[in-house]
N, C-alpha and C positions, 0 to 999 in steps of 0.2 A: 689858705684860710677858708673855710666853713663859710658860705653867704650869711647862713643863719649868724653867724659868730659876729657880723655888722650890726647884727638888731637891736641892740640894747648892750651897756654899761652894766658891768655890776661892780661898786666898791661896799667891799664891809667894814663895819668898824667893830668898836667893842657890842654894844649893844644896839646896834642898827645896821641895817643891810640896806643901800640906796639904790635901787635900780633905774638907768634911764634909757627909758625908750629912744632909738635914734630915728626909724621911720615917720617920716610927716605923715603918712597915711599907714592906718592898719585894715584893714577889709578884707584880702582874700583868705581863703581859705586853709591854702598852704602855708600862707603868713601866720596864722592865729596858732598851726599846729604848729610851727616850728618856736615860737615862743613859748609855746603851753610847752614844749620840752624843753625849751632850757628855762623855764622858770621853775620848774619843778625839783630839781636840786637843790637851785637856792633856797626854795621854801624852805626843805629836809635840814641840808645845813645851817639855818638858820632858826632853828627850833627853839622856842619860847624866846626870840625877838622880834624884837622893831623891823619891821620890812616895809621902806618905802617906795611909793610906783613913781618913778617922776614923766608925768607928759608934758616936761617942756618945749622938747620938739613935732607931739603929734598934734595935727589941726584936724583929721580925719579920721572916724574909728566904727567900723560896723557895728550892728548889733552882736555879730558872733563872736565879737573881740569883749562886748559886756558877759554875754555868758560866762566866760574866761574868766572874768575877772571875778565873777561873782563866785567861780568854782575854789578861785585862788585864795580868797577870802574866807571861805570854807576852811580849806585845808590850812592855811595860819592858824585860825582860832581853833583850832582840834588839836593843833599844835603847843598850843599856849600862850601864840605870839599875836601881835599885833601889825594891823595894817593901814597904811596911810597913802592916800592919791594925792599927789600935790603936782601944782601948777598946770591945772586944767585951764586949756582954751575958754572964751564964754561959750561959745557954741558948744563944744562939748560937756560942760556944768551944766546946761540948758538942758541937753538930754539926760541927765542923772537925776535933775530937778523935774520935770518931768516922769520921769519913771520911775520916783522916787526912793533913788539908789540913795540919794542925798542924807536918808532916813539909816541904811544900809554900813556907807561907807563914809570914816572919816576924811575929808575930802578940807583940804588948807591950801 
């Protein structure tokens, strides 16, 4: 098995796709890309749905890992689909509130 293939869950359902990150920390470099490539299928196959992020298990997260997110974000709604962050850390709401991704992204 694929290291990368550790990093995240994916189940779909009818009209939702729930992703969960397993990594407590996301920050390097080679972490962010190898997520940005397997998230990027999912998006595709999941075209004009529900794709949700779940960070129940990260408590740490670069800023290179928001760019990502915000590319990822992109690419849903170009899509048709819709995107949802759920169960953020408060430290990490803190930084989306702050940089006012909060504005951005649906975030429950």
């Amino acid at each position: 098995m694929n290291p990368a293939d550790k990093r995240m869950k994916v189940e779909c359902g009818i009209d939702v796709t729930l992703v969960t990150f397993n990594d407590v920390q996301i920050l390097g470099e080679q972490q962010i890309n190898e997520l940005h490539d397997m998230l990027i299928p999912v998006i595709e196959k999941n075209e004009g749905k529900k794709l949700v992020l779940n960070f129940a298990n990260v408590q740490f997260m670069s800023s290179a890992f928001l760019g990502l997110l915000i590319r990822v974000h992109k690419k849903v709604c170009e899509q048709g689909g819709q995107l949802q962050l759920c169960n953020l850390n408060p430290r990490i709401h803190k930084i989306f509130e702050i940089t006012r991704l909060t504005q951005v992204f649906d975030i429950s």
